[in-house]
C-alpha positions as CSV (number, residue, x, y, z in Angstrom):
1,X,53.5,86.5,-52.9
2,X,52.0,85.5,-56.5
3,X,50.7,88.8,-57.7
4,X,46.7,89.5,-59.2
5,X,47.0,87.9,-62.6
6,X,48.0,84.4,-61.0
7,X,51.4,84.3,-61.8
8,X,54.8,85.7,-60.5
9,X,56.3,86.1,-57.9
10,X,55.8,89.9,-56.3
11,X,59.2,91.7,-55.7
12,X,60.1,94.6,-53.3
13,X,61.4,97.9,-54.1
14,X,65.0,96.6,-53.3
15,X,64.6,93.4,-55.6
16,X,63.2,95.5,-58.1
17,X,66.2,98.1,-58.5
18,X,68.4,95.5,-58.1
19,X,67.0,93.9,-61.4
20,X,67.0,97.3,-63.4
21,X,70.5,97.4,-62.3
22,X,71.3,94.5,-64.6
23,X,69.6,95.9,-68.0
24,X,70.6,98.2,-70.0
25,X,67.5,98.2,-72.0
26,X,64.1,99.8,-71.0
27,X,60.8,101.7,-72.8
28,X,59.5,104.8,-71.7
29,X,56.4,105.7,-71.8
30,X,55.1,109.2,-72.1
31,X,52.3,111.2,-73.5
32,X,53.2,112.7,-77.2
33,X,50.1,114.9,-79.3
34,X,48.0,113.7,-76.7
35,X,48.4,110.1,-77.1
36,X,50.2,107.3,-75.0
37,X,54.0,106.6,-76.6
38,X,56.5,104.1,-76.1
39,X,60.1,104.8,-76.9
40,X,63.7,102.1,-76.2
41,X,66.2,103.5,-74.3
42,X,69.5,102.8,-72.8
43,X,69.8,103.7,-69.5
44,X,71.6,103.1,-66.3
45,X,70.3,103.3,-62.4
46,X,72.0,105.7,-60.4
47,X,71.0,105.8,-56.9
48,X,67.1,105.4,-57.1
49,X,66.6,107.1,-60.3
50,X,66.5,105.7,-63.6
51,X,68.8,108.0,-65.9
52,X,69.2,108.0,-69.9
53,X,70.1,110.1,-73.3
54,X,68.0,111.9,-75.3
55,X,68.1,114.0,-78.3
56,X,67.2,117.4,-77.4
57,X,65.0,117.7,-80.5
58,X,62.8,114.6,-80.1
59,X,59.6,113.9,-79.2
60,X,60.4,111.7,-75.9
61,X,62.8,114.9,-75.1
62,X,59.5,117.1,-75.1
63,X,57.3,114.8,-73.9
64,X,58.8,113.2,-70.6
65,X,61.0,116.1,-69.8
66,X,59.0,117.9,-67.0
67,X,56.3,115.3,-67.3
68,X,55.1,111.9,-65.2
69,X,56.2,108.7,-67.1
70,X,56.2,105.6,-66.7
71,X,59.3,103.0,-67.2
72,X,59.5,99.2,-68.0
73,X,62.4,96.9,-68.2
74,X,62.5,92.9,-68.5
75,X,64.1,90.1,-69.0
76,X,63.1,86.9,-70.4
77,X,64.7,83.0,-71.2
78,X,64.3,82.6,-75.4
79,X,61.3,80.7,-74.6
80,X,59.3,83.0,-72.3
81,X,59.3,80.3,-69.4
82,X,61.0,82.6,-66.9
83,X,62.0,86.2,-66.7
84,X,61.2,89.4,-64.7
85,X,60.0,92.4,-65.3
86,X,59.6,95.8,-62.9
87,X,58.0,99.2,-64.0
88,X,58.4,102.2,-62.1
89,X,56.4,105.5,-62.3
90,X,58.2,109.2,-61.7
91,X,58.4,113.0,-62.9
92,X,61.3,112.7,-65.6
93,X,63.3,115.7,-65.1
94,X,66.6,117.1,-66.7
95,X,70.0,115.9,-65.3
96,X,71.2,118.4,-63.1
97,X,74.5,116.7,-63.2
98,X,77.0,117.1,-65.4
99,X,76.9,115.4,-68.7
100,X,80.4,114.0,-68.2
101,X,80.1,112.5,-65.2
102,X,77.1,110.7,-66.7
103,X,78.2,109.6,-70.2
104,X,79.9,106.9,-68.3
105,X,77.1,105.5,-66.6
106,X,74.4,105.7,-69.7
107,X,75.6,103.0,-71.9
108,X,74.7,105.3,-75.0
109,X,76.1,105.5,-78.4
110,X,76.7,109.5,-79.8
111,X,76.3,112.0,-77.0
112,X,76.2,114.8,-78.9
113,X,73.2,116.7,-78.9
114,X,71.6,114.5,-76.1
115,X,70.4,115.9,-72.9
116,X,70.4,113.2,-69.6
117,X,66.7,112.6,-68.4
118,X,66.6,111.2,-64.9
119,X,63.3,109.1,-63.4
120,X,63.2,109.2,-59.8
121,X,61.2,106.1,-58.5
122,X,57.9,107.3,-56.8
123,X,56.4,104.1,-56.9
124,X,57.9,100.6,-58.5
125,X,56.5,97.0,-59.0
126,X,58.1,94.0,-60.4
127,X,57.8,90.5,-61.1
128,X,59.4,87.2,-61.4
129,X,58.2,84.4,-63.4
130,X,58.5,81.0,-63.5
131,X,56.4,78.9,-65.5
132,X,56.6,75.0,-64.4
133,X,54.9,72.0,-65.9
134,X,51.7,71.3,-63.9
């Protein structure tokens, strides 16, 4: 199905976490002083959450801890004529796991002094594009 904007193809929840499983890069998105904020993060999916580091001190730490967030990975050819992209939406919470077990599966640099925040997927869309010559 192409989606609302005319282009793309419209994925399901299963083709959409099997994409996120093949990034390692993604932007949160979170409310800091009030405002909308966008921050890179590594991350890894485990089960049907999205999980990654964060310092304990910073403003992502305070402001998607607790909080509902949104989350976007993608990925794109060099010249933008095919790619995909899903974004999910979910309560980030704090890792109720142990760190160790999950410093393997969060392709982070430096540990110390991060805390593991883990988005569950309430809802999730994605895309696939495909952009051929008329």
């Amino acid at each position: 199905m192409v989606d609302d904007v005319g282009f793309g193809l419209l994925l399901d929840r299963q083709q959409c976490l099997a994409l996120l499983r093949t990034a390692s890069l993604g932007r949160v998105i979170f409310t800091h002083r009030a405002m909308p904020a966008v921050r890179p993060v590594r991350f890894s999916v485990v089960d049907d959450a999205v999980v990654f580091a964060v310092p304990t001190g910073s403003p992502l730490y305070a402001g998607a801890r607790d909080a509902v967030v949104a989350f976007e990975a993608d990925d794109f050819a060099a010249d933008f004529g095919a790619g995909w992209y899903v974004s999910l939406l979910g309560r980030a919470t704090e890792s109720t796991a142990g760190d160790a077990g999950l410093a393997c599966l969060c392709p982070c640099p430096a540990l110390t002094g991060r805390r593991f925040l883990r988005i569950p997927v309430e809802a999730i869309s994605g895309h696939r594009i495909s952009c051929h010559a008329e």
